[in-house]
C-alpha positions in Angstrom: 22.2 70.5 -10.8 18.6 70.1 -11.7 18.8 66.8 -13.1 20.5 65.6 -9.9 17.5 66.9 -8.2 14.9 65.3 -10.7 16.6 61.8 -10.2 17.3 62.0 -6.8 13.4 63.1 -6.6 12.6 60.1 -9.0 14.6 57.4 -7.1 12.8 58.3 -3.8 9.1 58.6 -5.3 10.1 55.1 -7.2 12.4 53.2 -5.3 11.8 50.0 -7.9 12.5 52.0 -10.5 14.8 49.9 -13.1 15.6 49.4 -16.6 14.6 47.1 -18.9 15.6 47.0 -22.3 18.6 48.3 -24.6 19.5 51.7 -23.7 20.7 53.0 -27.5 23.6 55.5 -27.5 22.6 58.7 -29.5 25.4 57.8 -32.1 26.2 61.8 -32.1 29.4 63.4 -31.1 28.2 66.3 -29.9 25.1 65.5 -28.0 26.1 62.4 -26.1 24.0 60.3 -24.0 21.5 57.9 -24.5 18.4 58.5 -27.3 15.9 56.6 -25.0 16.2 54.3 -21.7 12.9 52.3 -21.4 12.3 51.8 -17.0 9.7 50.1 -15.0 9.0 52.4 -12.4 7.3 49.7 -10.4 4.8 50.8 -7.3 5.2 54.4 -5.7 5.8 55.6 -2.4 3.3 57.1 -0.9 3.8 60.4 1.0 2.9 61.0 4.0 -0.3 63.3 4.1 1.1 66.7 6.2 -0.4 68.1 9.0 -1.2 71.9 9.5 
């Protein structure tokens, strides 16, 4: 759950964000996923400044 908060979170502060470069599997069977994925976050969004 918190990682689909974190990326949802990421996506919206970085809406450019993409990858670029090889994404290397781990190469282990018991912790899968990926041992680095390089990104270009491009510019930020901005938020909007909140009122009190």
């Amino acid at each position: 759950m918190e990682g689909a908060i974190a990326l949802r979170t990421l996506y919206e502060r970085f809406p450019d964000l993409r990858i670029v470069g090889d994404a290397p599997h781990r190469g282990l069977a018991n912790l899968r996923g990926y041992q680095r994925i390089p990104v270009a976050l491009g510019s930020a969004r901005t938020q909007d400044p909140v009122s009190l």
